[in-house]
Structures are given as structure tokens and as C-alpha cells.
N, C-alpha and C positions, 0 to 999 in steps of 0.2 A: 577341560580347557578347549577352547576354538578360536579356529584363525576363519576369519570373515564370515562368522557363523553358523561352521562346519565343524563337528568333534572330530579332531584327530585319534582315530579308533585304533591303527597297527603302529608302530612304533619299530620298525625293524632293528634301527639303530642300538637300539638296548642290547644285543646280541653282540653289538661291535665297540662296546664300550669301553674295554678294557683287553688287553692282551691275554689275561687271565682267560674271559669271558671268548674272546677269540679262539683262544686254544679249544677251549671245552667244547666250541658248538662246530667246530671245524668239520666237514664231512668228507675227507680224504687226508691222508696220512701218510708220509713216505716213513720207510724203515728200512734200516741197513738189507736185510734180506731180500729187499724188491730187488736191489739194485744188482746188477754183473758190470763188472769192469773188464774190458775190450785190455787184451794185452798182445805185442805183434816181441816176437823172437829171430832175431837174425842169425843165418850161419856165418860164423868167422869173424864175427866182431871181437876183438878186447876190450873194449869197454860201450859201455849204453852208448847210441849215436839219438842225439836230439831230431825232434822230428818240428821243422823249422815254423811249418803252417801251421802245428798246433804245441806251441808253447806248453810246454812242464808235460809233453807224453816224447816216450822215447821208443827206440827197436833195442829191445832187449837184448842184451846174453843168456846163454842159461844160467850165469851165475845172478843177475841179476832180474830175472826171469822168477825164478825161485825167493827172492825178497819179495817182489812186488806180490806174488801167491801168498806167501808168509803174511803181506802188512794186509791183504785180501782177508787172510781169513781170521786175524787178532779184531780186525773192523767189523766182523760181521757180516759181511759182503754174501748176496746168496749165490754168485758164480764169478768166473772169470772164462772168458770168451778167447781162444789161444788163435793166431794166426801165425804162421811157419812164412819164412823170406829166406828160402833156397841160394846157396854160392852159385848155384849151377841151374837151367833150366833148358827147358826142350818143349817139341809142338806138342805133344801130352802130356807134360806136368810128370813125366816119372818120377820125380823126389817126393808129390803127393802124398804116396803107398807107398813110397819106400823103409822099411821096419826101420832106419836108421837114420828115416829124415827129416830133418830140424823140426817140423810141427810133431811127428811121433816121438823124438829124443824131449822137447818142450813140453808134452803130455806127462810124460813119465816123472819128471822133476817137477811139474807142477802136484800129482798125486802126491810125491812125496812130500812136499812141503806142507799139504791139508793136514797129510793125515800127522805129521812131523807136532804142526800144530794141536791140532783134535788130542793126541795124547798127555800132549801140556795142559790144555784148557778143561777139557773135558767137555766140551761147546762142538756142533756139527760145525766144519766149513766150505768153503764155497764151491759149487758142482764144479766142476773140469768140463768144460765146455770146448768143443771145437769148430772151425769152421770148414765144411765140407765141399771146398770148391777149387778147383783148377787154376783159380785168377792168377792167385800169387806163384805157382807152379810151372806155366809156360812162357815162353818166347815172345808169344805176342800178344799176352796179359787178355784173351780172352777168358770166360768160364768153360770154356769146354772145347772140342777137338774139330779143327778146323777141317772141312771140307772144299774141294773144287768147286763152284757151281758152271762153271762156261759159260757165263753168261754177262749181265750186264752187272757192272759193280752199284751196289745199293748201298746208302748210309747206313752205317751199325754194324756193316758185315763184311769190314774191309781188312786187311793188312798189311801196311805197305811193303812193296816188294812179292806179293803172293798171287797177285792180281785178284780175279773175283772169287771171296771166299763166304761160306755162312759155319755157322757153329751147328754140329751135325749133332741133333738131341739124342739117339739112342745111340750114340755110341759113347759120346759125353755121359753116360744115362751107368754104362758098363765101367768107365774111370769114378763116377762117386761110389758105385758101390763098393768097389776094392778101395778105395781113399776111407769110408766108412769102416770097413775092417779091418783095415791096418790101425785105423783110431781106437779103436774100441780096441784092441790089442793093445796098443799103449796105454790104455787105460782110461779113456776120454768114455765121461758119465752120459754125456749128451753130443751127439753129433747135429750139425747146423747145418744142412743144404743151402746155399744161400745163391744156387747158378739159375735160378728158373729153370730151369729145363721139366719138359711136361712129362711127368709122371716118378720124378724124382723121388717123391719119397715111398712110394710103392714097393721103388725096386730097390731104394735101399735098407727099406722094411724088409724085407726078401732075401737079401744080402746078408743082414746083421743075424735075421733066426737062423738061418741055415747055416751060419758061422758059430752058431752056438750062445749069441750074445742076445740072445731076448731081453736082457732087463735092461740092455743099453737104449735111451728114449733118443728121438727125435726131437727138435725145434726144429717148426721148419718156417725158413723165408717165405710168406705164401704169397703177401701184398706188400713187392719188393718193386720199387720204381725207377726207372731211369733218372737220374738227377746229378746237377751240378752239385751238390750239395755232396757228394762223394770227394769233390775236389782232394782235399788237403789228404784222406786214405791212401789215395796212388801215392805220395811221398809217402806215408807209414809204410806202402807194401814194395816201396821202389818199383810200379807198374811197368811195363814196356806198354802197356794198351795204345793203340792207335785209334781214332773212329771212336764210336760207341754202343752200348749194349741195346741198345734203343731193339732190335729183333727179337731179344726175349727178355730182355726187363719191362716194365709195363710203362702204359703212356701217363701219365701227370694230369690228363683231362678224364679218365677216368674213374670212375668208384664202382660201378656195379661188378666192373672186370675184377677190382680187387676181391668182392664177395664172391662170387665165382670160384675164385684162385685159393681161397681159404675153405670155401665147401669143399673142392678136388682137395685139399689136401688134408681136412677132415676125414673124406671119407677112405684116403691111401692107410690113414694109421696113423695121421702126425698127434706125437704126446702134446705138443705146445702148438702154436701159429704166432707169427709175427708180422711186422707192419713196418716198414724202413720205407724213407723218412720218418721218424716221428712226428716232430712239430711241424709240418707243414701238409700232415695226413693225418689229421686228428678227425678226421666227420671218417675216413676208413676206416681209421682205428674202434672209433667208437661203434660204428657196423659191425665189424668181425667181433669185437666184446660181445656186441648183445646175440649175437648168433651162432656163440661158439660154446662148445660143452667140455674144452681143453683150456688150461692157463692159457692166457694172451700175454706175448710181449710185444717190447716197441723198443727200436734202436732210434735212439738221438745221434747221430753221425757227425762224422768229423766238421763237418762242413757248418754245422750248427753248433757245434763245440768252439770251431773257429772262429765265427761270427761276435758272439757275444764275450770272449776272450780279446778279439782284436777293440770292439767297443769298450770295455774298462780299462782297457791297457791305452787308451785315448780319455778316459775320465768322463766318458758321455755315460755315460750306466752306470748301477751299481753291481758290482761284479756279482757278489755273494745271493743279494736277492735277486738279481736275474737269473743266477741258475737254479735256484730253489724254487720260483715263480714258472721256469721253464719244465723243470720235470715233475714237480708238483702237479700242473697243465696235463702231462702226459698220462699221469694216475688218474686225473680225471675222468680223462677220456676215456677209461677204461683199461688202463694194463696193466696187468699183475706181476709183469716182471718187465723191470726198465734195464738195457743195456746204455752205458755214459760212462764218460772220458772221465766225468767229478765224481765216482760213485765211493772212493775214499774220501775224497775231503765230506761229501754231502755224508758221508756216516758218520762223520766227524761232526758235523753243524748237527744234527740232530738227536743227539744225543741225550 
């Protein structure tokens, strides 16, 4: 056959003809093991407190801290990401590394609850992941430990009341390592740098051997950006942050910086690299994929959770395949492991 007497030779549509036919020729694939589900645990709560910018995610208890790791690992989930929100806080985050505090007490109840499962099922469940940073730990919601400069106050490196301050990297460099050992003491399979700070996983590679925990891995934040897109998290961590991290999180008009930041942190020893923002750093993401010789993740963040949450909750989107069209995107781009607020219900949809 020909249209204006020209044979129509490819035919691509044959491929899309049918959902069946859709299925079969698909060339990416999400599975409940891609995904880790982000979970934040509060001191002193009685019950879950709703977290208001992102609809159906809560600050846990550890009672119910220990469900969500439970309904984590019956789904198939391949991790859960723990973050700890201290009654109490100070200029270095001492609840951190404290053996007793909320993120190390959260570690310990989420182990139990895997392996609680795994003896039921007889099925692996989801790594105990943590995140290794100061944010949620101090006073003034920076990553790391404030310094005097004397000098002129800069955006990113401010906090009110303190007058001119920056975040001082090698000594912020000395608080993850002991925040990493205290974790891996609690029982966290993977620990998660996620402050920027230059040479962070080196030292807390260095930390973890000489603690005796070599088989504990690293993810490390490596192409970690400054971004509005964090919004609705400072409510999940109850922030005090003032200013922004704009001094060590990366600039937004960047990509070569990001490959850079993933090479250094290849070559310190990180088990994984990561790439936050997701959807809005997918040409990064897809760089560090093709250049890396460790799984690559990608955090879809709050901000992008809340985004298309607040559009179906208005009836302008379709809620279900928007999210499945969004993180599906993300495995495109190359990551092996996705961190998302839907990674239960999406092990649910695909099924």
C-alpha cells in the first residue's frame, strides 16, 4: 500500500497496538525492589502527626514506624530511608550519635520488623537505610557545624541571630563519621551522606572500617542540589533552617559539577551515588548512570510528591498514571534504585 505513491515501509504503530503488545515491547520496567520508601520518625509523639504539604505521608512513632517497615517489607519494597526528628536539639546535632536517639532507637525497630517479616515469608526485606546528616539534629537546621566567619554575611550562610556564619566542612566531616557509627551500631545496612560536605564519604568510609563495620555500604548524595523542591521535607523534619544551603548544595545551572561530585565520590569508596532532584535532573541522572560502575539512585522529593498530589487532588491530572509516568521517567533515565513517597502503593499498582 501507498499514500501519494510512496510505500509506507515502518510501521511502528504495530508495537502500540494493543496493551498486551505494549506490555511485551516495553523497555523499562519498574519493580517493587527498585523502589525505597523515605520514612521520618518523631520523638515524643502518641500518635502519627500528618504531614500537611504532603498528603497521606506522616512523622511517625516507633510504634508506628515499625508498621510502615512491616507493610515495607510484605510489598516488596527494596529499602526504607529512616530519618530521626529529635525533642531536643543543639549547634551540633548531639541526638545524631546519640546510642539512644530517635534515628538510632528508629534503626533498631525498623531491623526488627524486616527480619520479624523475613521469618514469616521466607522473602529478603527491605535494607534499613539511614540518612547521615545533621539537618534534622541542630538548632539552626543547617547540615553541619556552624562557624564564625567575621566577616560579611553571605546568602546560604546565615543564621539568624548568629550573625556571619558558614558551615565548617572538616569538622561537620568529624560529626558524620561518629553519626555513621552510631548507625551502623543500630543496625542501619546502609548509611546516606546527604550534607555535601567535601570529602564526606572517604571519612566516613574510614570511620565505619576502623569501627569494625566494613560490610556496612554507603549511598552517597553526590549530585545533590539546592532546590525549592525540598519545600514540603522541612515540615516532614520540622526544620528551624533559616537562609539556604546554596554554599554546599550545588547550583541548578550546573551538570558537569554534578559528574565531578559523582567521580569524587566514586573514587572515596561510595557503594551506590545518587542524584536529588530527580525529575527535574534527569540529563544528570542519566550522566552519572552512564559513568558509573556502582548502582545509581534518584530521590523524587517532596516537592515533587506534592506537586502532582496537589494537581489530582484539583482533578487537573490523573493522579495514578501521573505517578507511574513520573517514576517510570526516572528508571529511564537510568536509576537503579528510586527513592518515593508512593513506593507502597506503586508496588501495589504493579503487581
Amino acid at each position: 500500500m501507498s499514500t501519494n505513491g510512496a510505500a509506507i515501509v515502518y510501521r511502528p504503530r504495530r508495537l502500540r497496538a494493543t496493551p498486551r503488545m505494549r506490555r511485551l515491547v516495553a523497555e523499562n520496567r519498574l519493580h517493587a525492589a527498585d523502589l525505597v520508601l523515605p520514612l521520618f520518625v518523631k520523638e515524643g509523639l502518641s500518635e502519627p502527626a500528618p504531614i500537611t504539604s504532603m498528603p497521606g505521608q506522616v512523622q511517625h512513632t516507633l510504634d508506628t514506624l515499625r508498621d510502615a517497615v512491616e507493610a515495607a517489607a510484605r510489598a516488596g519494597l527494596g529499602g526504607v530511608m529512616l530519618f530521626g526528628i529529635p525533642a531536643v536539639r543543639d549547634a551540633v546535632g548531639s541526638q545524631g550519635d546519640a546510642p539512644d536517639g530517635i534515628l538510632q532507637r528508629g534503626i533498631a525497630v525498623a531491623r526488627a520488623a524486616v527480619a520479624e517479616v523475613e521469618a514469616e515469608t521466607g522473602r529478603p526485606g527491605p535494607v534499613v537505610m539511614a540518612d547521615t546528616c545533621l539537618d534534622e539534629f541542630t538548632d539552626h537546621g543547617h547540615c553541619g557545624v556552624l562557624v564564625s566567619t567575621g566577616g560579611v554575611v553571605s546568602t546560604g550562610s546565615t543564621t539568624a541571630g548568629r550573625g556571619a556564619v558558614e558551615v565548617d566542612n572538616d569538622a561537620t566531616l568529624e560529626r558524620y563519621a561518629s553519626m555513621a557509627v552510631a548507625q551502623a551500631r543500630a543496625g542501619a545496612e546502609i548509611v546516606a551522606p546527604s550534607g555535601m560536605m567535601d570529602g564526606q564519604v572517604a571519612v566516613i568510609r574510614d570511620a565505619l572500617d576502623d569501627a569494625g563495620f566494613t560490610g556496612v555500604s554507603i549511598l552517597a548524595y553526590s549530585a545533590k542540589y539546592a532546590s525549592p523542591f525540598y519545600g514540603p521535607f522541612r515540615e516532614a523534619v520540622d526544620s528551624a533552617l533559616q537562609g539556604d544551603r546554596r554554599t554546599y548544595q550545588m547550583d541548578a545551572a550546573n551538570l558537569r559539577e554534578g559528574m565531578r561530585e559523582a567521580d569524587l565520590d566514586l573514587a572515596e569508596g561510595a557503594d551506590i551515588v545518587m542524584v536529588k532532584p530527580a525529575g527535574s535532573y534527569l540529563d544528570v541522572l542519566r550522566g552519572v548512570a552512564d559513568r558509573s560502575d556502582v548502582p545509581v539512585a534518584a530521590y523524587q522529593v517532596s516537592g515533587e510528591y506534592a506537586m502532582i498530589e496537589a494537581a489530582a487532588a484539583n482533578g487537573w491530572i490523573a493522579r495514578e498514571a501521573s505517578i507511574l509516568e513520573s517514576v517510570t521517567s526516572i528508571k529511564r533515565a537510568g536509576a537503579d534504585i528510586i527513592l518515593t513517597y508512593w513506593a507502597l502503593e506503586i508496588a501495589k499498582w504493579i503487581k
